[in-house]
C-alpha positions as a Markdown table, in Angstrom:
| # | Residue | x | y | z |
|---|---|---|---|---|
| 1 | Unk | 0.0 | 0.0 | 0.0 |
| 2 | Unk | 1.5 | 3.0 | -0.6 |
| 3 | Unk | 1.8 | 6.5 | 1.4 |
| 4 | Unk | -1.3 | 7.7 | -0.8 |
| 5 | Unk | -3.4 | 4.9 | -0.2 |
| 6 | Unk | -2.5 | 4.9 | 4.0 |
| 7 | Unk | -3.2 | 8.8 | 4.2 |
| 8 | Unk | -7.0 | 8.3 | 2.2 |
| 9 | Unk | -7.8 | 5.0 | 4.2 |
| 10 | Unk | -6.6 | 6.8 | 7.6 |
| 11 | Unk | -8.5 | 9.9 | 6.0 |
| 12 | Unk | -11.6 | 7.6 | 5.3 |
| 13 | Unk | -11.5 | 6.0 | 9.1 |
| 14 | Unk | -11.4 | 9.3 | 10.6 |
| 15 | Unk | -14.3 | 10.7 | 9.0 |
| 16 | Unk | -16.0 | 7.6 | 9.6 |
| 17 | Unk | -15.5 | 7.7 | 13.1 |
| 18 | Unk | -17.0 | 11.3 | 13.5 |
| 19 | Unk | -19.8 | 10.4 | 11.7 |
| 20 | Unk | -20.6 | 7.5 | 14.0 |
| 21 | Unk | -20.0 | 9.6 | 16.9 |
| 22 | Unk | -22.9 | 12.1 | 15.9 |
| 23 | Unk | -25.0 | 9.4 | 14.9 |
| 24 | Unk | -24.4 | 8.3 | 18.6 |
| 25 | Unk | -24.9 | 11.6 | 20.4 |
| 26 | Unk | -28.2 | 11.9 | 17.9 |
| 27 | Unk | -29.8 | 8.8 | 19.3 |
| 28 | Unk | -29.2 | 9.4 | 22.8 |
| 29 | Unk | -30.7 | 12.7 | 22.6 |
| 30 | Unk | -34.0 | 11.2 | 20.8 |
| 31 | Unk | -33.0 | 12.6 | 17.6 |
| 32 | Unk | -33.2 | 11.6 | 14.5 |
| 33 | Unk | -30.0 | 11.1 | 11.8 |
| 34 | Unk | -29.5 | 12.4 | 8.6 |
| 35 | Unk | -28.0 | 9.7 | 5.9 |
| 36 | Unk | -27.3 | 11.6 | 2.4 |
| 37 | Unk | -26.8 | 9.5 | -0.2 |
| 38 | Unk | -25.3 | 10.0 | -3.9 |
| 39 | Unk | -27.5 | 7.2 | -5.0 |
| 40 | Unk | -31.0 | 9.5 | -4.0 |
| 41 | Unk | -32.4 | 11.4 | -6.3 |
| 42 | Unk | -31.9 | 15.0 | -5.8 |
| 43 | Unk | -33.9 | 16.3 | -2.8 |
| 44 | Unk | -34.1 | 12.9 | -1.0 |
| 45 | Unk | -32.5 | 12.0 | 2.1 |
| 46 | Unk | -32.7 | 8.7 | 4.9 |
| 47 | Unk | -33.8 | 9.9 | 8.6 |
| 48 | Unk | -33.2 | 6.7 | 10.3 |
| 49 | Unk | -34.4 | 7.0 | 14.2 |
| 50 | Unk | -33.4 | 5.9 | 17.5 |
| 51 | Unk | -35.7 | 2.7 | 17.0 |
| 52 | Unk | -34.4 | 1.6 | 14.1 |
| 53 | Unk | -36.5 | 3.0 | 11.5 |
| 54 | Unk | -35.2 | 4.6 | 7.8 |
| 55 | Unk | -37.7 | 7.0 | 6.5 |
| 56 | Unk | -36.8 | 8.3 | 3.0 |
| 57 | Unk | -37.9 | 11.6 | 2.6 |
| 58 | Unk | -38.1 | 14.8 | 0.7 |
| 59 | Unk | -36.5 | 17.6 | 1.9 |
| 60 | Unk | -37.6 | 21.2 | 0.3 |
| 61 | Unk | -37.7 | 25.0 | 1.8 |
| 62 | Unk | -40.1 | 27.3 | 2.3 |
| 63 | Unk | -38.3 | 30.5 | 2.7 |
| 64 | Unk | -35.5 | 29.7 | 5.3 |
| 65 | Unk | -36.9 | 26.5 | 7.0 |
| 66 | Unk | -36.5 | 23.2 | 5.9 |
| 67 | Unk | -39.4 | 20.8 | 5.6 |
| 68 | Unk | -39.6 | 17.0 | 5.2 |
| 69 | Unk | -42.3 | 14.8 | 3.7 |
| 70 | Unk | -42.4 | 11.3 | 4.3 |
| 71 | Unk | -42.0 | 9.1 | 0.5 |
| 72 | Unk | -41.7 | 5.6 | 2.7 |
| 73 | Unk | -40.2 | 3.9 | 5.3 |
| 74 | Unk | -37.7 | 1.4 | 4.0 |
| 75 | Unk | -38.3 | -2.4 | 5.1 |
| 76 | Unk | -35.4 | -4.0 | 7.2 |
| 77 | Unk | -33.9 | -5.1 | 4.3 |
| 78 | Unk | -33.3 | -2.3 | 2.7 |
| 79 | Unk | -32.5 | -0.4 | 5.7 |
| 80 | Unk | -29.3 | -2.9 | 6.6 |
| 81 | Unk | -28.7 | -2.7 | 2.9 |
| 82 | Unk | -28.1 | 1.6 | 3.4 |
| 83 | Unk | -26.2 | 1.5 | 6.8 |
| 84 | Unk | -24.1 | -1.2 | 5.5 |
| 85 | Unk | -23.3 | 1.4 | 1.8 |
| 86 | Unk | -22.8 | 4.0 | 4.3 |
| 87 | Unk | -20.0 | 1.7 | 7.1 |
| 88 | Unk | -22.9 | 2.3 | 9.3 |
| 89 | Unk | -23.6 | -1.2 | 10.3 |
């Protein structure tokens, strides 16, 4: 592996990290977490929740607040399927 490759893996492990963390400090606050993903089509996002649940929603302004519809909530399948794309599982 060379010094490239170390520095993005070690890069890549680190950000990881911090994104677990706030996922963490999310759920023991009762919040949900925000999961974007390349793979949505724009305007889409996953909420999962401290119980387990993935929502994918829309997410759209109205002036400077954010609001969110619900399109679905994803089975467990494709829930495990997301965390595991996003080294969340």
């Amino acid at each position: 592996m060379s010094t490239i490759d170390l520095e993005v893996a070690t890069k890549n492990e680190r950000y990881l990290f911090t994104i677990k963390e706030l996922r963490k400090k999310n759920f023991n606050k009762n919040l949900p977490f925000l999961i974007l993903s390349d793979k949505l089509p724009d305007g889409q996002v996953y909420r999962e929740y401290p119980d387990g649940r993935i929502e994918l929603q829309e997410v759209f302004s109205i002036g400077s607040k954010y609001n969110y519809n619900l399109i679905r909530v994803l089975s467990a399948f494709e829930a495990n399927k997301v965390l595991e794309e996003n080294g969340l599982f």
